[in-house]
C-alpha positions, 0 to 999 in steps of 0.5 A, spaced: 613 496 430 614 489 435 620 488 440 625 488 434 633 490 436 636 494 432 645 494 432 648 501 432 652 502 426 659 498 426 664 503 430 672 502 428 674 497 433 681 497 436 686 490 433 684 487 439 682 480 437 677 480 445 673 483 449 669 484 455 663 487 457 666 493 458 670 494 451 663 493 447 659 497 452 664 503 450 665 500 442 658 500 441 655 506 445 650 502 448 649 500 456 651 492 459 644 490 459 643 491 452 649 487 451 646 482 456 639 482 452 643 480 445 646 475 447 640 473 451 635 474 445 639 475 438 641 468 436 646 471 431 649 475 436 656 473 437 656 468 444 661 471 449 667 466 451 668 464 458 675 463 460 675 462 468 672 468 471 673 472 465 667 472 460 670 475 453 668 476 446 670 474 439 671 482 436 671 480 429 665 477 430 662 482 433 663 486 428 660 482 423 654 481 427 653 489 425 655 489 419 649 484 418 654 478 417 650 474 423 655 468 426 659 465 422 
């Protein structure tokens, strides 16, 4: 078994090209720590983008990281 994680199935994101923490945790149905734990621990989870004090995400990467794409 191990400690392996497993990415939800791929939602519809919105046209939006970022997001935040909070758009992911609400895409993806999961809790801000587990976002935390991807980037932190899944070298092909998509590294978010800081901007200042805003962090943000790359949505279509982040949607290619769960259809098993991995980082472009």
């Amino acid at each position: 078994m191990g400690n392996q994680t497993q990415a939800p199935v791929a939602p519809a994101f919105s046209n939006r090209k970022f997001g935040r923490y909070s758009d992911l945790v609400e895409a993806l149905q999961v809790s801000r720590q587990t976002i935390y734990r991807w980037v932190k621990l899944d070298p092909t989870f998509p590294q978010p983008l800081k901007r200042g004090n805003t962090v943000l995400f790359d949505m279509a990467a982040v949607e290619a990281w769960l259809n098993g794409e991995g980082v472009k």
